[in-house]
C-alpha positions, -999 to +999 in steps of 0.1 A: -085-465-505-108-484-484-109-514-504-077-529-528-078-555-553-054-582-550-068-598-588-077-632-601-072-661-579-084-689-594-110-703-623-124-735-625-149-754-653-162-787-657-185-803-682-186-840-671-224-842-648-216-837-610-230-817-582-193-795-576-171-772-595-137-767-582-114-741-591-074-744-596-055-734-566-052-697-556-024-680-569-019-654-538-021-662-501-047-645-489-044-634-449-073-627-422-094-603-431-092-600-470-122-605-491-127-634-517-156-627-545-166-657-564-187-663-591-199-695-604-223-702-635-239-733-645-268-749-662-300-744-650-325-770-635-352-746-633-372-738-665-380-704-654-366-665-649-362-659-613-340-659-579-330-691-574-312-714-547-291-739-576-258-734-561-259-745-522-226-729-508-193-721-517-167-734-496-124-733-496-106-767-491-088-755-456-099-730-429-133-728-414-146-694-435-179-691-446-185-678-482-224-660-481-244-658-511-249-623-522-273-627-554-281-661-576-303-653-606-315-683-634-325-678-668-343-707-678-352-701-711-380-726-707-359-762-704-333-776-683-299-768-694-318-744-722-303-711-701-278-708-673-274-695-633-252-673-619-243-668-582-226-645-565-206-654-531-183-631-509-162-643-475-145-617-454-118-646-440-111-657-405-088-680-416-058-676-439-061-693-472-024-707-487-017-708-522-028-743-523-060-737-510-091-745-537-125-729-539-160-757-544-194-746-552-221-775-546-254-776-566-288-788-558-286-806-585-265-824-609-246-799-639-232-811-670-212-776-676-204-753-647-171-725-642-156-711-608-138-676-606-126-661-573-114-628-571-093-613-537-094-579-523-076-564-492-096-536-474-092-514-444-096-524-409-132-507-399-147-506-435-175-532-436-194-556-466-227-547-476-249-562-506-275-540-522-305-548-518-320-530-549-340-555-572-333-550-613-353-569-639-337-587-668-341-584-706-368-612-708-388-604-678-376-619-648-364-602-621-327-599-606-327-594-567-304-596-539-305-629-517-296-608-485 
């Protein structure tokens, strides 16, 4: 298999205002190379359906790897904190994460409730990361497209 996931590392929630979620610390040690999918969802600033940019960046509390945003989609129902945004981060790591590394996502703006999950994969040497770039639409009318 080209791809093979290692499972959960880490979740993370708050609901005290702030501009950061941070997750727990990893539970495997993840070496150069492997994959780290996160997800973070939060309340939304913006009042309306579309792409947004709510969560700046995801980063890891040691190494120098850079998490890219693959999709970030808002729902907002018409008022702040009325819907929700989710965003979608991936980092192919240069640098090893320990098992006491954590995982921040920074917001735009401040969130009273927001949650962290990071997921790890291992995949062959060669095989490469690619985000579809196919847009969907929602079932209230917005429309769901890639940030790449």
């Amino acid at each position: 298999m080209a791809w093979v996931s290692v499972g959960s590392l880490n979740t993370g929630q708050d609901k005290t205002a702030g501009t950061t979620v941070t997750s727990g610390t990893i539970g495997t040690a993840m070496a150069v190379g492997s994959v780290i999918v996160v997800t973070v969802a939060c309340d939304n600033t913006g009042t309306t359906d579309a792409v947004s940019t709510e969560v700046t960046s995801v980063t890891a509390s040691t190494g120098s790897n850079t998490f890219i945003k693959a999709a970030e989609y808002r729902n907002g129902q018409g008022g702040v904190a009325a819907g929700a945004v989710v965003s979608l981060w991936y980092c192919q790591l240069t640098s090893a994460l320990a098992t006491s590394a954590t995982i921040t996502a920074n917001f735009a703006n401040t969130k009273t409730a927001s949650a962290i999950s990071s997921w790890g994969f291992t995949k062959r040497a060669g095989t490469t990361i690619s985000v579809d770039a196919t847009t969907n639409t929602d079932t209230d009318g917005g429309v769901l497209a890639s940030a790449a």
